[in-house]
C-alpha positions in Angstrom: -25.1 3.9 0.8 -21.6 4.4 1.4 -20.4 8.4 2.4 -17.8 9.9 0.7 -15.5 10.0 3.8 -15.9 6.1 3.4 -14.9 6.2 -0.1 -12.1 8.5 -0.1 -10.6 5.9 2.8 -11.3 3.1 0.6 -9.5 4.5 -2.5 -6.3 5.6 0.0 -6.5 2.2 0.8 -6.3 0.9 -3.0 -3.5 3.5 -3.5 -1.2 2.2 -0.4 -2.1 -1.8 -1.9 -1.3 -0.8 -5.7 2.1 1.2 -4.7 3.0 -2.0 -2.1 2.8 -4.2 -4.9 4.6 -2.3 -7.6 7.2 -1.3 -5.5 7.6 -4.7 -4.0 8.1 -6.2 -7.7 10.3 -3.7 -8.8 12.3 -3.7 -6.0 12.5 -7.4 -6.9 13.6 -7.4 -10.2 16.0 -4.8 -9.6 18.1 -7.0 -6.9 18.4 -9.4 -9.4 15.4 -12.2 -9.0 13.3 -13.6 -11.6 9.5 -12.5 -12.0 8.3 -15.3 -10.3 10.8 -14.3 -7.0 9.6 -10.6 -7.6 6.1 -11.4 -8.1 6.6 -13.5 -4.7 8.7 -10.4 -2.3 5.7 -8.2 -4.4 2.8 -10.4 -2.6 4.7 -10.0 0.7 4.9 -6.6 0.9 1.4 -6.7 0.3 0.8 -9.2 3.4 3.3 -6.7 5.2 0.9 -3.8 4.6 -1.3 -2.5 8.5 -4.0 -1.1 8.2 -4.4 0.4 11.3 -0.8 2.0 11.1 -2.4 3.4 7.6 -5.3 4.8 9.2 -3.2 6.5 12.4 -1.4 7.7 9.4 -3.6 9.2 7.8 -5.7 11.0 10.8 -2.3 12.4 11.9 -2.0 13.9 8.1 -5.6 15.5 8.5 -4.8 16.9 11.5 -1.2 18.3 11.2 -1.4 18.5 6.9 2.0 18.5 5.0 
């Protein structure tokens, strides 16, 4: 069974993917391109996305919080 520290990274993980995307695409569409050419520059922000820069991230925000 999975603990809930791996859980909450998991779902911080979903959260950076889902905003990547969406940001991507509407970053997209507001310069102009078509949803195909969004959908395309919203797929490589996605591919753009390190996890291991996520995760130092992160441990720097648990130990030095906002």
């Amino acid at each position: 069974m999975m603990q809930d520290s791996e859980i909450h990274l998991l779902k911080r993980m979903q959260k950076a993917c889902e905003e990547a995307v969406l940001e991507g695409y509407e970053d997209a569409k507001l310069s102009g391109l078509c949803h195909e050419g969004a959908w395309e520059c919203a797929v490589e922000r996605l591919r753009g996305l390190k996890p291991a820069e996520l995760l130092k991230e992160w441990q720097a925000d648990e130990v030095h919080p906002s």
